[in-house]
Structure formats: structure tokens, C-alpha cells
C-alpha positions as CSV (number, residue, x, y, z in Angstrom):
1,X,-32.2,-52.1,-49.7
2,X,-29.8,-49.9,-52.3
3,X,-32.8,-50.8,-54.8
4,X,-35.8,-49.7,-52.7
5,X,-37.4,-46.4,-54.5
6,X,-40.4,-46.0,-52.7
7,X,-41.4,-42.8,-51.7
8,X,-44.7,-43.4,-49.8
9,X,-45.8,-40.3,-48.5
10,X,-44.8,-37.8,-51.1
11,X,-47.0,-38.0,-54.1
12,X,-50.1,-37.8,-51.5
13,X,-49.4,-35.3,-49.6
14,X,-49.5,-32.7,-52.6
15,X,-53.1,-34.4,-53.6
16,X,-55.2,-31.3,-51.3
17,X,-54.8,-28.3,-51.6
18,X,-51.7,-27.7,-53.2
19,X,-51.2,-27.9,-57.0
20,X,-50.7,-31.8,-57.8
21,X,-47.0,-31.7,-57.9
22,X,-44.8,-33.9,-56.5
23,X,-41.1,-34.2,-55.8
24,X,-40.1,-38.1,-55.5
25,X,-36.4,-38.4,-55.6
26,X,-34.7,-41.9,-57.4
27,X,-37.9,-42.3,-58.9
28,X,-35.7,-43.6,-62.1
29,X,-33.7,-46.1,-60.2
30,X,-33.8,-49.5,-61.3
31,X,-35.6,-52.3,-58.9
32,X,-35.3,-55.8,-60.0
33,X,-37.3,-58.5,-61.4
34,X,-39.5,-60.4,-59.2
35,X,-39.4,-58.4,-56.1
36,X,-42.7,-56.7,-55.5
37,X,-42.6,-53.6,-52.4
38,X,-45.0,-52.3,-49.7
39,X,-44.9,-49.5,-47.6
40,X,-46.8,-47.6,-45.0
41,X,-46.0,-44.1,-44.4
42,X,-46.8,-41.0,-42.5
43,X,-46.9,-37.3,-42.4
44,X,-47.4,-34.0,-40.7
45,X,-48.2,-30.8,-42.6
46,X,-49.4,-27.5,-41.5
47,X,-50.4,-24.3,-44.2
48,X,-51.3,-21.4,-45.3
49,X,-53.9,-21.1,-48.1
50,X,-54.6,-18.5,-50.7
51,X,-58.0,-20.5,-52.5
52,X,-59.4,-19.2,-55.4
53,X,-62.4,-16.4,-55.2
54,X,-64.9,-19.2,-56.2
55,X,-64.3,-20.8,-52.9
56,X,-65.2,-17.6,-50.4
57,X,-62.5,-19.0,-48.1
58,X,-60.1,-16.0,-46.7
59,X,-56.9,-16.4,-44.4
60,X,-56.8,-20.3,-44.2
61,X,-55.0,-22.6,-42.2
62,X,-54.5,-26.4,-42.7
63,X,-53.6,-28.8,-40.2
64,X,-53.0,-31.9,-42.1
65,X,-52.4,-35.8,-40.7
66,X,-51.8,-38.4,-43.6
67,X,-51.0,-42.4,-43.4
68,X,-50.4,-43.5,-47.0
69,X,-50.2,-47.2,-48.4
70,X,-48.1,-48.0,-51.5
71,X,-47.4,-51.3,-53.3
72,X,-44.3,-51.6,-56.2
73,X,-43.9,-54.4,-58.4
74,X,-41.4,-54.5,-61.6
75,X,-42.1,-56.4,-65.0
76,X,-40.7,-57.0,-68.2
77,X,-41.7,-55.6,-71.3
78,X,-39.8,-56.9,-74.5
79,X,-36.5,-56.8,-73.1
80,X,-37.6,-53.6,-71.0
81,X,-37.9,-53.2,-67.6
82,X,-41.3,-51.8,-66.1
83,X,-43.3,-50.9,-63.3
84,X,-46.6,-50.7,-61.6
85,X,-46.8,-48.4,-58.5
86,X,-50.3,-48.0,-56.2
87,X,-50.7,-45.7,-53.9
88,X,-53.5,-45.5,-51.3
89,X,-53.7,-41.8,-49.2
90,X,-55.8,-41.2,-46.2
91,X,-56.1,-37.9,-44.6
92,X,-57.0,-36.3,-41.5
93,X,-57.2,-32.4,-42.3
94,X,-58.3,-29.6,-40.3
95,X,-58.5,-26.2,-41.8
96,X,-59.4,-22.7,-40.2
97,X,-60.4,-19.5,-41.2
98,X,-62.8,-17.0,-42.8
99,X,-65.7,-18.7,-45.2
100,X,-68.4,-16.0,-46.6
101,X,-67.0,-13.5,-44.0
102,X,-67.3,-15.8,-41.1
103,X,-64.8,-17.3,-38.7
104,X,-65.2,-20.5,-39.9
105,X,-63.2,-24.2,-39.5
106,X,-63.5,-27.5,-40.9
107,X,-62.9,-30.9,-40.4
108,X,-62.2,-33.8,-43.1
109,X,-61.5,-37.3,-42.3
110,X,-61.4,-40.2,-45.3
111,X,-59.5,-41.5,-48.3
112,X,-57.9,-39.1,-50.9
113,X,-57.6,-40.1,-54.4
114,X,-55.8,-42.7,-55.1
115,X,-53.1,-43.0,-57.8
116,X,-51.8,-45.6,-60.0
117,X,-48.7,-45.6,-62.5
118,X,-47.3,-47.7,-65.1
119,X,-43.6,-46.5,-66.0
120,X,-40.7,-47.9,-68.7
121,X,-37.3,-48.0,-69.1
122,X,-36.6,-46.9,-72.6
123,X,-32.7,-46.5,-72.2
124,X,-30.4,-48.2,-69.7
125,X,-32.0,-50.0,-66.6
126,X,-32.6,-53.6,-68.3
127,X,-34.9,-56.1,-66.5
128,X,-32.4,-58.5,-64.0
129,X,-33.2,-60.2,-60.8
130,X,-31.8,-59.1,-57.8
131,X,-28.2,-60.8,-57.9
132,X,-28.0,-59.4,-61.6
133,X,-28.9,-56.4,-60.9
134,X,-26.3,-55.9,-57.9
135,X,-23.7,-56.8,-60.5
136,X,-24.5,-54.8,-62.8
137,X,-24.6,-51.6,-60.8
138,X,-21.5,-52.8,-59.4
139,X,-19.6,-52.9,-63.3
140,X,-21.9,-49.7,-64.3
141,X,-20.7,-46.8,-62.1
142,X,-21.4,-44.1,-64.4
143,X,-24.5,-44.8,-66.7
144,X,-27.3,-43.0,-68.1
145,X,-31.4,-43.9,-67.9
146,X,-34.2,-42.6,-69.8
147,X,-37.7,-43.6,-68.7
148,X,-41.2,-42.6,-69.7
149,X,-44.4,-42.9,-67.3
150,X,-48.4,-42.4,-67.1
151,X,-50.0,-42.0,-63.7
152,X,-53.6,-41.5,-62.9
153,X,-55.6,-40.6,-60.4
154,X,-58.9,-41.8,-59.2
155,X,-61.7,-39.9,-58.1
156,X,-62.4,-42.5,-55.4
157,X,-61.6,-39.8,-52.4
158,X,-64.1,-38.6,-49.8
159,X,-66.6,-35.8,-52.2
160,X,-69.5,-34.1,-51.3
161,X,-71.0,-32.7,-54.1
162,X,-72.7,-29.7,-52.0
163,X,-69.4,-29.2,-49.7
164,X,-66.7,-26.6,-51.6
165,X,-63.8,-28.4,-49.9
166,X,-63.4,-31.9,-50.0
167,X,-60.6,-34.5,-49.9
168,X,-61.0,-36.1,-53.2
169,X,-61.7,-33.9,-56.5
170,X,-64.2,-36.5,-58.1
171,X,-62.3,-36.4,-61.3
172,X,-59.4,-37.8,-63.1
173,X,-55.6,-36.6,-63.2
174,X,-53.6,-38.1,-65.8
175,X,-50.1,-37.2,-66.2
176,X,-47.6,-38.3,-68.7
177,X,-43.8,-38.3,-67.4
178,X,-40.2,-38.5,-68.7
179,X,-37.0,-38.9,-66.7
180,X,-33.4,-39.0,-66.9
181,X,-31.1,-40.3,-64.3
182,X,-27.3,-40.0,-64.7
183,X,-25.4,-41.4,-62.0
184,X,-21.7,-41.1,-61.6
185,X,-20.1,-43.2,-58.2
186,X,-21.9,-42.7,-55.5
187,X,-23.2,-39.5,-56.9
188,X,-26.9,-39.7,-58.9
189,X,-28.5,-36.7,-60.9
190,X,-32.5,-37.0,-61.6
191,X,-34.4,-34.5,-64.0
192,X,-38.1,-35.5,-64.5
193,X,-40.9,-33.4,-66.5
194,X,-44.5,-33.7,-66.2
195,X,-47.9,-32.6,-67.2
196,X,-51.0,-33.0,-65.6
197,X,-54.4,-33.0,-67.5
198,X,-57.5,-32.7,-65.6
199,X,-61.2,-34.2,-66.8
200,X,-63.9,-32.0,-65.8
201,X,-65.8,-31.9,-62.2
202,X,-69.2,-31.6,-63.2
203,X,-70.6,-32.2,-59.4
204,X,-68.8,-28.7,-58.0
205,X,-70.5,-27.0,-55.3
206,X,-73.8,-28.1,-55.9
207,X,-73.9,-28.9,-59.7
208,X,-71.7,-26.6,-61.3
209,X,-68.9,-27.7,-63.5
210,X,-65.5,-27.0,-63.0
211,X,-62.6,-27.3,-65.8
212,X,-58.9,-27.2,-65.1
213,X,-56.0,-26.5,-67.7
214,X,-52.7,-28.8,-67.7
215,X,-50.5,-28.0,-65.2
216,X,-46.2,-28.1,-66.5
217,X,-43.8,-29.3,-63.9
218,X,-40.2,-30.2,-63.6
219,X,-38.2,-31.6,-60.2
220,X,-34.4,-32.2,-59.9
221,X,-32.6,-34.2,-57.3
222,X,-29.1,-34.5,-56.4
223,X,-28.6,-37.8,-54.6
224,X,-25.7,-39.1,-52.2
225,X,-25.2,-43.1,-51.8
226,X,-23.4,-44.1,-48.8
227,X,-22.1,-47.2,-47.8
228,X,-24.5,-49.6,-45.8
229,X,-27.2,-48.4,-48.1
230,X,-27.8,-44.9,-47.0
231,X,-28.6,-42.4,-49.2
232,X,-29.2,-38.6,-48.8
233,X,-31.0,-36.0,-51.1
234,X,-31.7,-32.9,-52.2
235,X,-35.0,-32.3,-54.4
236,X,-36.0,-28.8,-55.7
237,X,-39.6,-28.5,-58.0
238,X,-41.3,-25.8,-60.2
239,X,-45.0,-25.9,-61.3
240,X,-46.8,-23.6,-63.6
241,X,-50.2,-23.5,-64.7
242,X,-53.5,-25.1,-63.7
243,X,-55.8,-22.5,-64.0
244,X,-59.6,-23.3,-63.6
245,X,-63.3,-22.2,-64.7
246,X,-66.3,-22.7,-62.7
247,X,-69.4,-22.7,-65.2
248,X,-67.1,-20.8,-68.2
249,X,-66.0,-18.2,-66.1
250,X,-62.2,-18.1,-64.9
251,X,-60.8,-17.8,-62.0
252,X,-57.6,-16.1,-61.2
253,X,-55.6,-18.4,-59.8
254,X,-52.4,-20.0,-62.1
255,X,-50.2,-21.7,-59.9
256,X,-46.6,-21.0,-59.5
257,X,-45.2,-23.0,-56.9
258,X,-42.1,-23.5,-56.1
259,X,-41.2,-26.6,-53.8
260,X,-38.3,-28.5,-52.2
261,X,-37.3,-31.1,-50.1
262,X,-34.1,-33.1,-48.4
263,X,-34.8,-36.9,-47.5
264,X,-32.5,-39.8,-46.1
265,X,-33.2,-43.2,-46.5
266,X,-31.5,-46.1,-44.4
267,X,-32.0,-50.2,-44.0
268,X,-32.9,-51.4,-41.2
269,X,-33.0,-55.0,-41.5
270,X,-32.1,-57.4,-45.0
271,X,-35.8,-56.7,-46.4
272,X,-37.3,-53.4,-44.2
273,X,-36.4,-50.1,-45.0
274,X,-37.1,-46.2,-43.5
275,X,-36.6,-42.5,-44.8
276,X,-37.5,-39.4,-43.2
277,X,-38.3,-36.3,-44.9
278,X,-38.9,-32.5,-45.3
279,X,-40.8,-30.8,-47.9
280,X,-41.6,-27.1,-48.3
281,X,-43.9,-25.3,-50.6
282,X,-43.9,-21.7,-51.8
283,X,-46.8,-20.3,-53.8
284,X,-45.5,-17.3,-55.8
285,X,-48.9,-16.9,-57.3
286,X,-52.2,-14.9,-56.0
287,X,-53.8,-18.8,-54.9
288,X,-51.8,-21.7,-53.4
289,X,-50.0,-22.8,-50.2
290,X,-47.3,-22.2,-48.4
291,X,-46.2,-25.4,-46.4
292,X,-44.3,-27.3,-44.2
293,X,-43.8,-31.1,-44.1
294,X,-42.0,-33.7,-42.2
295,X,-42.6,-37.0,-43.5
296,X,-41.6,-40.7,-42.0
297,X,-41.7,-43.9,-43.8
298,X,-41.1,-47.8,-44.0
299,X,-41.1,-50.2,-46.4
300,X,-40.5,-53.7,-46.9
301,X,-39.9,-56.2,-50.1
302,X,-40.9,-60.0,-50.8
């Protein structure tokens, strides 16, 4: 499975609370024509959450239990390759602490906003079947990929329109991307930029409406094919940005958040494939989270 770029849990897991950022290592690598992917994954994730003054919510703790679906298909798009990712996040969370001055916790359990993508190979990566494809990884052992996405995301998550915390954020998230992936042997060097603009929330804690500015992220990974398809990476991430308003007032709370991971990725059969994962997040600003992850998932083509 030296083609499988799934990365099931990753993207959802960033969805509540922290800032929308994900890190998603060979997100660039090419997957050929006319095999589609699905994947069920898992994840574990306990924080601590600085939440913006709006929300009255002081020394928080998060307890978090996700299972995420994901579906991956490639296309062709004169003489380009594409593809259409879905991902599907469910969440059991849990979070503790201090709400209006009370020892307070909370329980959520439902769907998270979903997510779709469309991405495009603009340089490099042309559209070949699977025995094409192999060869021409095989010839190309130092090449160069540019590719240009747009994700969105759904507000089809659990929302309460009376409840300040929820699992969805009944609005949309759309979020332009461009990547460049340079691999050299079995070495592979990823650099992707984003930015993530928000439509309003005009059903926020009873009524009010709540505006977001873009957030501005970059992630890098450094990637290590093995023989046996096996791969190992490292992943680092900084996002900036993000600030909100709740009926034209501002709140203090720009993200900075720093984040990174280290994943490995094995077969396990001709079709099926695993990866395990660790994530951290570091909030550097006066709202955020500061988390750890471990993240398990499988995956299998037709």
C-alpha cells in the first residue's frame, strides 16, 4: 500500500476545541487512477483549555474519544490527476471545570462537522493506474509536486443553539491549500500552506452572532520510506490568527498554536493498511489547548 495517503483521524480530531489546523503527512502523494479508499480510524485525546472570556469556562479539561470515517477516490482532470476526500468525525468528549464560577462538567456525544475536499495536481503526479504508477515512481526517484486544494466543512455536527459548547460550529470552513512535495530516494519533503475562512454563526449562545477572522497555517513533514511499504514521519505545524466577535465586540483570543506529530504507517495485507500516531498541541496564545493524542487507523482500497 506505498500509495495509501489516508490520514483518517487527523483532520477531525483538531475540529473541537482547538484552532482547525491539521497536520496530515503525504497528503501530496500521488494515488492512482481507479482505486477509490476507506478507512475507519480512532483516537484518544486528553486537554487543557484556555476558552475565550465569551464562554465563562475557567480551568478546563477535555477528555476526548473519536472514531472517524473517510472515503478517497482519484480522477482525472485534463491530463491532471485529482481527488475527492470525505471525512465523517464522531466524538465522544467529556470536559471539566469551572463554568460562571461553578465546578461544572459536561458531556457531548454525536457527529462533528464533516469535511469534504477536492484537490489537483498542477505539477508532477500525472493521472496513471496502479501498474503505471508503480513504474513510474520506480524511474522518478527524485521529482517535484505542486498541488492546490479546497476543503470545506459542514455544519452538520451536533449544535444546540442555547448550549455555549457544542461539537459542531453550525457554520462553514472553507480553506484553500497549496503543497509541495519533493522527494528524493526513499526520503520525501512536504510543505503545505492554508487558510481557513469562517461564515458567520448567527445561532451562538442563544441568538447572538459570532464572526471569525481567517486563520494562516503552514505544516512540514519529513518522511522515511522503508522497504515492505513502511513509512515513518515527522510533522511539525504553526497556526496564527482566528480571532472572533460575538455581537461586534472582540474577544481576545488570536490563536498561536504550535503542533506536531510522528506517525508510521505499515501493510498488513495486499489491500488493508494501519498507522499509528502521536500528535501534540501547544497554545502559545491567552485561549487554546494544550494536548495530547495517540491516534490508530486502518484502511483498505478496491
Amino acid at each position: 500500500m506505498r500509495y495509501l495517503t489516508i490520514v483518517i483521524i487527523l483532520a477531525c480530531l483538531l475540529v473541537q476545541p482547538a484552532t482547525g489546523q491539521d497536520l496530515e503527512p503525504r497528503r501530496w502523494t500521488p494515488i492512482p487512477l481507479g482505486v477509490n479508499f476507506i478507512g475507519v480510524g480512532t483516537a484518544v485525546s486528553a486537554a487543557d483549555i484556555a476558552y475565550e472570556p465569551v464562554y465563562q469556562v475557567e480551568d478546563a479539561k477535555l477528555k476526548l474519544r473519536l472514531v472517524g470515517t473517510s472515503f478517497i477516490t482519484a480522477f482525472k482532470v485534463a491530463d491532471k490527476l485529482a481527488r475527492f476526500d470525505v471525512s465523517l468525525p464522531w466524538a465522544h468528549a467529556k470536559w471539566d471545570g469551572l463554568l460562571e464560577g461553578e465546578q461544572s462538567s459536561l458531556k457531548r456525544v454525536g457527529l462533528l462537522d464533516p469535511t469534504f475536499r477536492v484537490s489537483i495536481n498542477l505539477l508532477g503526479g500525472p493521472p496513471l493506474t496502479a501498474k503505471k504508477l508503480r513504474q513510474y515512481l520506480s524511474q522518478k526517484q527524485e521529482h517535484t509536486l505542486v498541488g492546490a486544494a479546497v476543503a470545506v466543512t459542514v455544519p452538520w455536527g451536533e449544535y444546540f443553539n442555547d448550549k455555549v459548547i457544542n461539537l459542531g460550529n453550525n457554520r462553514y470552513t472553507i480553506r484553500p491549500q497549496i503543497g509541495i512535495l519533493h522527494r528524493q530516494g526513499p526520503w520525501s519533503y512536504e510543505l503545505t500552506g492554508s487558510m481557513f475562512f469562517y461564515t458567520d454563526n448567527n445561532s451562538f449562545n442563544g441568538g447572538k452572532r459570532k464572526q471569525q477572522q481567517p486563520l494562516y497555517a503552514v505544516q512540514g513533514h519529513i518522511i522515511r520510506q522503508f522497504p515492505a511499504g513502511k513509512w515513518l514521519s515527522f510533522s511539525s505545524g504553526y497556526a496564527t490568527g482566528s480571532r472572533t466577535k460575538v455581537d461586534e465586540k472582540y474577544n481576545n483570543d488570536k490563536k498561536y498554536s504550535l503542533l506536531s506529530a510522528l506517525s508510521f504507517g505499515m501493510p498488513i495485507s495486499k489491500s488493508q493498511s494501519i498507522k499509528v500516531a502521536y500528535l501534540y498541541q501547544q497554545s502559545n496564545g491567552e485561549t487554546g489547548a494544550d494536548s495530547d493524542s495517540l491516534i490508530f487507523g486502518w484502511s483498505t482500497r478496491f
